[in-house]
C-alpha distance (Angstrom), angle and dihedral (degrees) to the residues before:
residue distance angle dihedral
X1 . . .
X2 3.55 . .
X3 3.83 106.5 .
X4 4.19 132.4 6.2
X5 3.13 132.9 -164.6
X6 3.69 146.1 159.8
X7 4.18 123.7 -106.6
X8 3.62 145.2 148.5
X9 3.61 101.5 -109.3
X10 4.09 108.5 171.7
X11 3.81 110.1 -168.3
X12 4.12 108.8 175.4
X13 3.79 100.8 -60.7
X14 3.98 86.4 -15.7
X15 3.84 115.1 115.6
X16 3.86 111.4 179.8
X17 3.99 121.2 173.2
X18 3.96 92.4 173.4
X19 3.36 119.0 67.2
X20 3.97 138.3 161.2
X21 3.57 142.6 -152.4
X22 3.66 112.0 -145.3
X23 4.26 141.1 155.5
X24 3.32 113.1 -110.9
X25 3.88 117.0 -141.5
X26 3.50 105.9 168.8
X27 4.28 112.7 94.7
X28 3.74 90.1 -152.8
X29 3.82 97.9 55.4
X30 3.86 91.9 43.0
X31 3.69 99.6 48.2
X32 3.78 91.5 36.7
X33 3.85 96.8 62.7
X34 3.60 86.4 42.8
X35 3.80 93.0 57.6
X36 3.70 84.3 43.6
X37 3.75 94.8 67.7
X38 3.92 123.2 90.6
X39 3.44 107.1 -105.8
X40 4.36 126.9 21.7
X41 3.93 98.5 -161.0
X42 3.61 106.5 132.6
X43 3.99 94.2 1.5
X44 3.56 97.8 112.4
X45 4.34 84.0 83.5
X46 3.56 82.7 59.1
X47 3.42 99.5 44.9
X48 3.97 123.5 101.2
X49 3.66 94.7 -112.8
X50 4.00 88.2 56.1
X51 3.57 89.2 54.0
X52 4.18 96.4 51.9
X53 3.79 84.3 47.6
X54 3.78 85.0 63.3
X55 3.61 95.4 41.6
X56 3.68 94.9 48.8
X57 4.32 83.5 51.1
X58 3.71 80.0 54.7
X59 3.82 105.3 -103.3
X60 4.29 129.6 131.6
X61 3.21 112.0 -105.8
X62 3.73 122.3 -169.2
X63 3.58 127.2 -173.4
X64 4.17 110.9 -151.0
X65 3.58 122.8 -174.7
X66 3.79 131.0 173.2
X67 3.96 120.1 -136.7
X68 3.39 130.4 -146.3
X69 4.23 94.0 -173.2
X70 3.88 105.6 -57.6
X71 3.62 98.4 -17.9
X72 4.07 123.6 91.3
X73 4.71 98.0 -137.8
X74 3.97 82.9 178.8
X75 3.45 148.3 3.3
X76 3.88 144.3 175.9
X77 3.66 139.6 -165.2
X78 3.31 119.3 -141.3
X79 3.64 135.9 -171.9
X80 3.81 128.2 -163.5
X81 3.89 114.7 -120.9
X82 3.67 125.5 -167.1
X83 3.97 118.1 -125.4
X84 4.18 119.3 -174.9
X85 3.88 127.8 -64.7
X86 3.71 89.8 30.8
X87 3.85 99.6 -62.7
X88 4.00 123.1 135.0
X89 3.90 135.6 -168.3
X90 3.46 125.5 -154.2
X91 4.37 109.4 -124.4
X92 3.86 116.3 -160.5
X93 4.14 93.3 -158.1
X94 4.57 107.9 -150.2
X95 3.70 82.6 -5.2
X96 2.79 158.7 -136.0
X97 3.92 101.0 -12.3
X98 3.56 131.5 -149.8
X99 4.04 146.1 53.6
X100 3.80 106.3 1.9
X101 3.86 92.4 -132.6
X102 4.20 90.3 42.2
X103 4.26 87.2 48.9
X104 3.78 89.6 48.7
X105 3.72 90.8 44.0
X106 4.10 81.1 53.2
X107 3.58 94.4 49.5
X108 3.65 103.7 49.9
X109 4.34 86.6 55.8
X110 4.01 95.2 43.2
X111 3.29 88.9 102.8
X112 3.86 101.5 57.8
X113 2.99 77.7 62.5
X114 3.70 112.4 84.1
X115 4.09 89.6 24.9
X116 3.75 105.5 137.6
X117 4.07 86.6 19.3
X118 3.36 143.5 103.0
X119 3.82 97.3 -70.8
X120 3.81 120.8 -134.0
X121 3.72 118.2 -146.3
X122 3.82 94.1 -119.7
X123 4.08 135.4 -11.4
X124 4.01 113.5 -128.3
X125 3.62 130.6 -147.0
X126 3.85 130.4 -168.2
X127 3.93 98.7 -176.4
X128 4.05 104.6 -144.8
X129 3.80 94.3 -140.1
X130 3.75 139.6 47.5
X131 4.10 116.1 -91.2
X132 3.67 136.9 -144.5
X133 3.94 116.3 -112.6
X134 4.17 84.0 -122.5
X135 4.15 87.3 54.9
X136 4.04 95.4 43.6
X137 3.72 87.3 56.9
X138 3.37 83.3 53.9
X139 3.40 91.7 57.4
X140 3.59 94.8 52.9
X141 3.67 97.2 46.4
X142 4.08 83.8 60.4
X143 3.85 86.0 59.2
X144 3.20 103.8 -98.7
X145 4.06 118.7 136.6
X146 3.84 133.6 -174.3
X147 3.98 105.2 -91.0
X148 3.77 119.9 -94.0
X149 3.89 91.9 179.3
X150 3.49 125.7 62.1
X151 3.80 94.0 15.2
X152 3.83 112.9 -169.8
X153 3.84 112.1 71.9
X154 3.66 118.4 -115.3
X155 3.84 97.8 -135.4
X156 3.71 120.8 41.5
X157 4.01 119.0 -90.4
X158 3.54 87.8 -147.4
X159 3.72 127.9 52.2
X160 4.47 123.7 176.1
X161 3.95 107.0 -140.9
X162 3.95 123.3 -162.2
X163 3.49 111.1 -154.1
X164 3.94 108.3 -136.0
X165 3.63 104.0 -164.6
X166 3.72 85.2 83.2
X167 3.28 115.1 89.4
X168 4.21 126.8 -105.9
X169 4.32 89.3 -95.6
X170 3.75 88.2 40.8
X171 3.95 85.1 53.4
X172 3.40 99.7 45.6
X173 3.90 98.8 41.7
X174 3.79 85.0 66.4
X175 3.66 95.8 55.3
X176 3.80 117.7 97.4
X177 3.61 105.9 -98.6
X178 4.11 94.9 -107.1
X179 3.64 89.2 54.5
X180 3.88 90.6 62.9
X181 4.37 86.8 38.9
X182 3.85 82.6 54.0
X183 3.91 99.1 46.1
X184 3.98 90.8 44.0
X185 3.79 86.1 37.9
X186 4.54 87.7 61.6
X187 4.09 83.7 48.0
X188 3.50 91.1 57.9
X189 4.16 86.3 49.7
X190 3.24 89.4 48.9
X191 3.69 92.8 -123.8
X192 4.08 108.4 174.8
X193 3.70 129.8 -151.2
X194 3.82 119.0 -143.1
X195 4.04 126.8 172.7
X196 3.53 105.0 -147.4
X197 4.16 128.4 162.2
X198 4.36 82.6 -125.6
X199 3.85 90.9 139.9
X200 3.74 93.2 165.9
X201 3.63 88.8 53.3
X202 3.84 92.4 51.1
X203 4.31 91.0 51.6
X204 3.97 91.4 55.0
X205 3.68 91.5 57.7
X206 3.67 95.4 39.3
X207 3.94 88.2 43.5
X208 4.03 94.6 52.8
X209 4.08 91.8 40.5
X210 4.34 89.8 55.3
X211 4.24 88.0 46.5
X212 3.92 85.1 41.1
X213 3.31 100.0 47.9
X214 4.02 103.3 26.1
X215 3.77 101.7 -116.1
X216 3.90 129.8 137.0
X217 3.65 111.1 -119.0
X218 4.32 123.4 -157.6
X219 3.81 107.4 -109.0
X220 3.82 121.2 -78.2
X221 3.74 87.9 -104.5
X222 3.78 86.8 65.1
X223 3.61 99.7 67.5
X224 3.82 93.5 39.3
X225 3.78 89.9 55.4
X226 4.03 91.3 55.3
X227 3.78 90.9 50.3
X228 3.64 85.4 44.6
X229 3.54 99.3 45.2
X230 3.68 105.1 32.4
X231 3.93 121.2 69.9
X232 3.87 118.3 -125.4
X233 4.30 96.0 7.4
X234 3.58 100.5 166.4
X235 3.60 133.5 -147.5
X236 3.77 125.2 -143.1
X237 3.78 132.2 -168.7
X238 3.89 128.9 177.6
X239 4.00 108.3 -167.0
X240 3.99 132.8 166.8
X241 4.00 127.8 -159.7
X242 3.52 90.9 3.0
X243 3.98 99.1 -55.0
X244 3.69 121.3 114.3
X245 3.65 107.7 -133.8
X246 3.97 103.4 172.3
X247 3.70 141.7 13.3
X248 3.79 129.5 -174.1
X249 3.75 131.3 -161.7
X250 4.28 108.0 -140.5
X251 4.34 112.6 -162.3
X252 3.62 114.4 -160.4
X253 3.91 122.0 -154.8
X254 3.54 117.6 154.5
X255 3.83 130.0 -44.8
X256 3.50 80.7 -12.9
X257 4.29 137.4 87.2
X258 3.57 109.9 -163.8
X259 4.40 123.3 -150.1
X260 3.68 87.8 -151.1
X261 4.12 106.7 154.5
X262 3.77 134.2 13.9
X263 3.69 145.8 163.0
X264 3.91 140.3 -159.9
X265 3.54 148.4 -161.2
X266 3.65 126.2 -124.6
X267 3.69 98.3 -140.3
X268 3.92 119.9 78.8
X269 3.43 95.4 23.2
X270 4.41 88.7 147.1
X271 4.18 80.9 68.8
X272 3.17 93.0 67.0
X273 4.06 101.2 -146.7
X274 4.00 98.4 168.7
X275 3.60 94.9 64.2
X276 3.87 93.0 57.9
X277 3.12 90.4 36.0
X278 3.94 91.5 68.1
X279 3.48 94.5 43.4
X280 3.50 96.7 55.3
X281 3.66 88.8 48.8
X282 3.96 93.6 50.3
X283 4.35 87.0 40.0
X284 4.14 81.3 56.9
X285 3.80 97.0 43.5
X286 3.48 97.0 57.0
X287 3.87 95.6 38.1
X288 3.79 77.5 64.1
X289 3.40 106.8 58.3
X290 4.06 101.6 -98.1
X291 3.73 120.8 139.3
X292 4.03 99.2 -160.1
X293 3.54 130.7 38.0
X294 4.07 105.7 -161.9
X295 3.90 116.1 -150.9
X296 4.30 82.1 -150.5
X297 4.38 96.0 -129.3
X298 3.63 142.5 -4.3
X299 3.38 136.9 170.2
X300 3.76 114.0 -81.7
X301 4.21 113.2 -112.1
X302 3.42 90.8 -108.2
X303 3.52 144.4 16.2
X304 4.19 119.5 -94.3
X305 4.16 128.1 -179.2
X306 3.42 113.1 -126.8
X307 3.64 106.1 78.3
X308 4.19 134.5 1.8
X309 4.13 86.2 -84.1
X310 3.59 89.2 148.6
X311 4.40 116.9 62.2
X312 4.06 107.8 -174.6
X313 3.96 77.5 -148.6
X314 3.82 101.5 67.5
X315 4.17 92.8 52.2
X316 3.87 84.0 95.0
X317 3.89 92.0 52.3
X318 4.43 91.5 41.1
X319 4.02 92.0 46.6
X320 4.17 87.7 56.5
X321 4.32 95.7 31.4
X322 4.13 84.3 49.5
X323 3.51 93.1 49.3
X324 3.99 85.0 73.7
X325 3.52 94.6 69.4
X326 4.13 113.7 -136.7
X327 3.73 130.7 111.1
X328 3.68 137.5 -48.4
X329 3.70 117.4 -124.6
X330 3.97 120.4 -163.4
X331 3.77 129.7 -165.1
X332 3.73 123.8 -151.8
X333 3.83 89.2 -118.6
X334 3.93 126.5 -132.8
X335 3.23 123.1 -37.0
X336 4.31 125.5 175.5
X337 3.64 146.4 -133.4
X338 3.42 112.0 -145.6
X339 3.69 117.2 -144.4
X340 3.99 105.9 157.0
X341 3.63 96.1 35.9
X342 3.22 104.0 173.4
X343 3.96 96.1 47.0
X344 3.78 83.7 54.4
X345 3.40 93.7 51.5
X346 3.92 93.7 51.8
X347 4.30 97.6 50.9
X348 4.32 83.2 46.9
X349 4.05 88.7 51.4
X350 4.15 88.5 39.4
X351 3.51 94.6 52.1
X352 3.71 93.0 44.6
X353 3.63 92.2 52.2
X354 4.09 84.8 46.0
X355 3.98 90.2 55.3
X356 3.98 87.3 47.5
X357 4.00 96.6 51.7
């Protein structure tokens, strides 16, 4: 155990007053209570895989879980970041994960924590499920505060779910109607779907859509580790008259399939190969078992304040994702734990003053 301390915790018809902050180093125990909890979409950053991925990139990783006796209520992974001039932050990514009351129980004793450690500039949070006003002011009164430094969320705030325990004409029926033109539209092309392990294949297209497009991509050895690292990562590729023209990597966790990278190919656009290639993905998700097929990031319906939720860039990618039908989900966004205020307060005035000159 590393710290313990007494609290009111009141779970359903639970009432714990001892509770303990701990690591947890067993992958079965970690992933378990994950599994445990009632929805998976976006867990997989959680998950302990995620976290050797980040390791193996050369990161800290630190798995924290709160006890109430036994029993893990909530739990976060977090992974150390670096920031400018040497300084770090620690960044809990869809978490931390749990009972609402147990994860704000967590959050108000983070920063015990790392008392007499290294200290981090700032500890940050990306709840995985949406909060009532009464609980964000919680949140805030535990000293948390929306993030003035490094802006722009590093998982989407806004995910599309397809619910797969409908059936393929229940599926398609919610589609907009040019979704289902376009998917019938690749048939007619002939455009065929293959899963194949052809990683190579995959970084081309994924190389030539970042140049095409003007987006930064992680390094190669990213996307080998999570098909390294992950069990039953899929590859996808839609191609027509022998040319591939897009390839999508599919990350299972759970109840829950995850669209989480993808490239394409400028030519043959009229063929329309994404489209099936999406269906046949979804078609082989819930063949499998899966409840939830998760588009992975959309723009939110509407724009809100507190962070950059909304990215004029992704309206392409929500216009086609949308066209799917099923349901939005949104995240409450980042929000941090200062620890070394006044450092944090300096890089947010510096790179102010940077934007200005």
């Amino acid at each position: 155990m590393i710290l313990t301390f007494e609290i009111l915790l009141d779970i359903g018809n639970w009432k714990f007053y001892i509770v303990s902050l701990t690591e947890i180093t067993d992958k079965s125990v970690w992933n378990n209570f994950l599994l445990n909890q009632p929805s998976h979409d976006g867990l997989f950053l959680q998950s302990w895989e995620w976290g050797e991925i980040q390791r193996a990139e050369g990161k800290t990783v630190r798995r924290l879980a709160l006890l109430a006796g036994a029993d893990i209520v909530a739990a976060g992974s977090f992974v150390n970041v670096s920031l400018a001039m040497g300084f770090s932050y620690w960044y809990c990514p869809r978490g931390p994960v749990g009972d609402l009351v147990a994860v704000l129980a967590l959050l108000r004793d983070l920063k015990k924590y790392w008392q007499g450690k290294e200290q981090p500039v700032l500890l940050r949070i990306e709840l995985p499920q949406a909060i009532s006003s009464e609980l964000e002011r919680e949140i805030m009164a535990a000293a948390f505060v929306w993030p003035e430094l490094l802006v722009r969320s590093q998982s989407p705030n806004s995910t599309l779910l397809l619910d797969l325990s409908q059936s393929e004409s229940e599926l398609l029926a919610q589609m907009k109607p040019k979704t289902r033109y376009n998917i019938k539209l690749a048939e007619r092309h002939d455009v065929t779907i293959t899963e194949q392990p052809d990683f190579e294949a995959f970084w081309r297209l994924l190389e030539e859509t970042g140049q095409r497009n003007h987006f930064r991509l992680h390094s190669k050895r990213h996307y080998e580790l999570i098909m390294e690292t992950i069990a039953g990562v899929k590859l996808f590729f839609a191609a027509c008259r022998g040319v591939t023209l897009a390839a999508h990597m599919i990350v299972p966790f759970g109840n829950t399939t995850s669209y989480l990278h993808g490239g394409t190919r400028e030519e043959m656009r009229d063929v329309m190969a994404p489209y099936l290639l999406h269906w046949r993905e979804i078609q082989s998700a819930k063949q499998a078992g899966f409840s939830w097929y998760d588009f992975w990031g959309i723009n939110a319906p509407e724009r809100r304040g507190r962070l950059t939720l909304y990215q004029p860039d992704w309206e392409g990618y929500t216009r086609f994702k949308r066209g799917f039908g099923g349901v939005i989900r949104e995240y409450p966004g980042a929000c941090d734990r200062l620890v070394r205020s006044v450092v944090y307060k300096t890089i947010v005035l510096a790179r102010k003053l940077k934007s200005i000159y």
